[in-house]
C-alpha positions in Angstrom: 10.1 13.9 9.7 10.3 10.4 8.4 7.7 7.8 8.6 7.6 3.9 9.5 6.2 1.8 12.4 9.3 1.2 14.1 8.3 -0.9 17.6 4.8 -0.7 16.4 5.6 -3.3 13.3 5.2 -6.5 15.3 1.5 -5.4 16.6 0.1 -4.7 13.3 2.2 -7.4 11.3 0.6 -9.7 13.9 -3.2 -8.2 13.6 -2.6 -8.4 9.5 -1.9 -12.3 10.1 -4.9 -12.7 12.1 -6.9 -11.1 9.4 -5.6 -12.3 6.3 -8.4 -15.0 5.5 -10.9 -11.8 5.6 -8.9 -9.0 4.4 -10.9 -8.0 1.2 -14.3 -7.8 3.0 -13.1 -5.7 6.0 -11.2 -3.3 3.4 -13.9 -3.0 1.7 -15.5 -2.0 4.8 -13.3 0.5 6.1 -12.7 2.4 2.5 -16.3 2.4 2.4 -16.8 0.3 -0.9 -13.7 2.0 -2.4 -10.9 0.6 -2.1 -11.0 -1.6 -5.6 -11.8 2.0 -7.3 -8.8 3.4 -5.9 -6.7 0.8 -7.1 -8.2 1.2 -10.4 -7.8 5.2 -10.4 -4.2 4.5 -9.0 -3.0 2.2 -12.3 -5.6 3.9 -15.1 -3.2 4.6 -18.2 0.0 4.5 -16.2 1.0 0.9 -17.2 1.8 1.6 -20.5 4.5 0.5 -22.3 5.4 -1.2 -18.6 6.7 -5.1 -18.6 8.4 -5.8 -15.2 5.9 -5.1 -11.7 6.7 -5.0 -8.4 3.5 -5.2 -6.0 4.7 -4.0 -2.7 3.2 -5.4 0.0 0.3 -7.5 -2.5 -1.8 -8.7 0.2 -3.8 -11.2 -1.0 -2.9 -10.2 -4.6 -6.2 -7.8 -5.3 -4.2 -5.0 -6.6 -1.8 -7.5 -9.2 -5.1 -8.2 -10.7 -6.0 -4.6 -11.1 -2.9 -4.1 -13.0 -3.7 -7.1 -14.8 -6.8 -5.9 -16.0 -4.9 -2.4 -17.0 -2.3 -4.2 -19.0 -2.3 -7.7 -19.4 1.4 -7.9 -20.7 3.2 -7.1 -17.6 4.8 -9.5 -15.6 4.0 -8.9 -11.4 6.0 -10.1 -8.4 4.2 -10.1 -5.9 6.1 -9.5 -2.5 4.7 -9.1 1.1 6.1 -9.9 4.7 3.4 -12.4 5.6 3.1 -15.8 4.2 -0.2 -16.0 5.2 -1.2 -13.1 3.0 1.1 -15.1 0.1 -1.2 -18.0 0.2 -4.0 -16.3 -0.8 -2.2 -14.1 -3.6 -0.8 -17.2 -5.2 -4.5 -17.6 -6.4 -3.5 -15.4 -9.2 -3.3 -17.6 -11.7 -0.9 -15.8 -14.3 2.1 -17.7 -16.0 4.8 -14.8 -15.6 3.6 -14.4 -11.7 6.3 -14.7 -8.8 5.3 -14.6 -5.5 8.4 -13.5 -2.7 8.4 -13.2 1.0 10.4 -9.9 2.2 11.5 -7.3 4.5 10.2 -3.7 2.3 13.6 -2.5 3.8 15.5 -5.4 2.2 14.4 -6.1 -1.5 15.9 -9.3 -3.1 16.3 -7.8 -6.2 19.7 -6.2 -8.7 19.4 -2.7 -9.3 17.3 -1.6 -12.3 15.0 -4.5 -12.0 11.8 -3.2 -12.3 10.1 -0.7 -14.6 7.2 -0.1 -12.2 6.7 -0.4 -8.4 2.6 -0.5 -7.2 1.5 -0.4 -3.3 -1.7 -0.4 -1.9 -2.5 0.3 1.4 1.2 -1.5 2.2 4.0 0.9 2.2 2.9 2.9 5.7 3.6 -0.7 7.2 6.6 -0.2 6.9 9.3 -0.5 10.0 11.8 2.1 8.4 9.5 4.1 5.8 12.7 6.7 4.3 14.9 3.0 4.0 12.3 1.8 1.8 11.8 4.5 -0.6 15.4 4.2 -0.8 14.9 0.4 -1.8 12.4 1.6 -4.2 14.4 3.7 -5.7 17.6 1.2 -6.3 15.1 -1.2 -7.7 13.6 0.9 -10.4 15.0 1.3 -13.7 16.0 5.1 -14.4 12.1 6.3 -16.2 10.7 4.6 -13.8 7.6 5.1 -11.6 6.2 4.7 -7.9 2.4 4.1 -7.8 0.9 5.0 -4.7 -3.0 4.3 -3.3 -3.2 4.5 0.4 -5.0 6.3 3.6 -4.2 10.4 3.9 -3.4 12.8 7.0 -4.3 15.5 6.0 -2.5 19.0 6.5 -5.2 20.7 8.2 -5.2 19.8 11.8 -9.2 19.6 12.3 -9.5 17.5 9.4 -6.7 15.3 10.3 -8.0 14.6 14.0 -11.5 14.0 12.0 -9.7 10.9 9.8 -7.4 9.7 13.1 -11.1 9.5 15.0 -12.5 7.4 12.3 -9.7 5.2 12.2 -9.9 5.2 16.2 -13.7 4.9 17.0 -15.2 3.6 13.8 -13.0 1.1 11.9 -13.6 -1.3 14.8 -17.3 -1.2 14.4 -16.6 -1.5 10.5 -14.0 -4.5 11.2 -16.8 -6.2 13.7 -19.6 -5.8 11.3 -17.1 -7.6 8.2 -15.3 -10.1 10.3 -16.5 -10.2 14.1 -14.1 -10.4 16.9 -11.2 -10.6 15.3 -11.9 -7.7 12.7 -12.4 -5.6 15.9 -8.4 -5.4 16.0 -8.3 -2.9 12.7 -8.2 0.0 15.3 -4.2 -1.0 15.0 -4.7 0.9 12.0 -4.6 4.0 14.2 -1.0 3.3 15.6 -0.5 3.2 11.2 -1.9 6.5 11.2 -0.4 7.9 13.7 3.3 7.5 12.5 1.8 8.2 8.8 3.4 11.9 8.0 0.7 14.8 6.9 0.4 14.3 3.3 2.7 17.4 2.5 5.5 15.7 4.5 5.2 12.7 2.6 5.7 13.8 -0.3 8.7 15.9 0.3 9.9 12.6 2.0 9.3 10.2 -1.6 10.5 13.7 -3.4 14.0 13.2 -2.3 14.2 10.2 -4.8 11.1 10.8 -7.1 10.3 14.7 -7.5 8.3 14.7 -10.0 4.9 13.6 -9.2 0.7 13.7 -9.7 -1.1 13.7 -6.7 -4.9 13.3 -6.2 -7.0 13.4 -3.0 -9.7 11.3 -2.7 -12.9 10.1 -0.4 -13.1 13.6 0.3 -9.4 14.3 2.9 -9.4 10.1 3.4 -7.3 8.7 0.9 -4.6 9.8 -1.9 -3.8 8.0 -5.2 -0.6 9.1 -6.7 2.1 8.9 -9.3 6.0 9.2 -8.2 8.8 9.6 -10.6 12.3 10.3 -10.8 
């Protein structure tokens, strides 16, 4: 089993555009007040001796200053589909910062280029997930390392239908209560979900290129930080 959005992209691409101008406060909303921390676990003493960043699918640039923060030496492009998102991510002010609009299944960039490649929350977006970890993979220099923070399905089926209700029946309250209306459309996240493989699958999926790995649950069966190399 693969993962990616397929004919679901345009609906959620769309609801991320409508939400860009609020997308911190509702994802801090829906990760509970956690999704900063996970960031923060995700990068914690995995930057070093790293120069050359790749933030897949930045958002609005949150986690380039988490890595920032880890190592201020490393120079971060930021890349994301949505120039709406863009705007807001060129707000970090740093002098070695690019900012790139692209396809995760199409990355401008020559083989090799990068020493490090961080996603947050991003790389389940994707239309064609197995294309992009091969993109991921012809980007990276040989050492190098995939840094993952995002949303878990679990591999027991009660606790995974308990995670897919949340994201079903709750999030909207969550995105009404951070953003009104329009924050009322994060139940798309459940069409996410719903294509997003049981965390076992996944990895197997990211193993073909990177099998060695460090894996931590977290929020409980909720989320997953974790640490793919080749």
């Amino acid at each position: 089993m693969g993962f990616g959005l397929k004919q679901d992209w345009r609906q959620v691409i769309d609801v991320l555009r409508e939400i860009a101008s609020n997308y911190d406060q509702i994802n801090r909303f829906l990760s509970l007040g956690r999704d900063t921390k996970l960031r923060q676990e995700a990068v914690k003493g995995n930057l070093d001796n790293i120069r050359k960043v790749l933030d897949l699918g930045c958002g609005n640039g949150v986690f380039t200053k988490i890595a920032y923060e880890e190592n201020p030496e490393v120079d971060v492009v930021m890349l994301d589909v949505l120039p709406e998102m863009l705007d807001y991510a060129k707000d970090v002010k740093k002098q070695k910062t690019n900012v790139i609009q692209a396809l995760f299944e199409s990355l401008p960039f020559r083989e090799g280029a990068f020493d490090c490649v961080i996603t947050a929350f991003a790389i389940r977006d994707a239309v064609d997930g197995e294309k992009t970890i091969d993109e991921i993979d012809r980007i990276l220099r040989k050492n190098g390392k995939l840094i993952i923070c995002d949303i878990m399905k679990p591999d027991n089926p009660l606790l995974e239908k308990i995670v897919e209700l949340y994201w079903l029946a709750v999030s909207p309250i969550l995105g009404f209560i951070a953003a009104g209306k329009k924050g009322v459309k994060v139940w798309v996240i459940w069409k996410t979900y719903r294509k997003w493989p049981k965390i076992s699958s996944f990895v197997n999926i990211v193993g073909r290129k990177f099998p060695n790995y460090r894996l931590r649950r977290k929020m409980l069966f909720g989320a997953f930080v974790a640490v793919f190399r080749k």
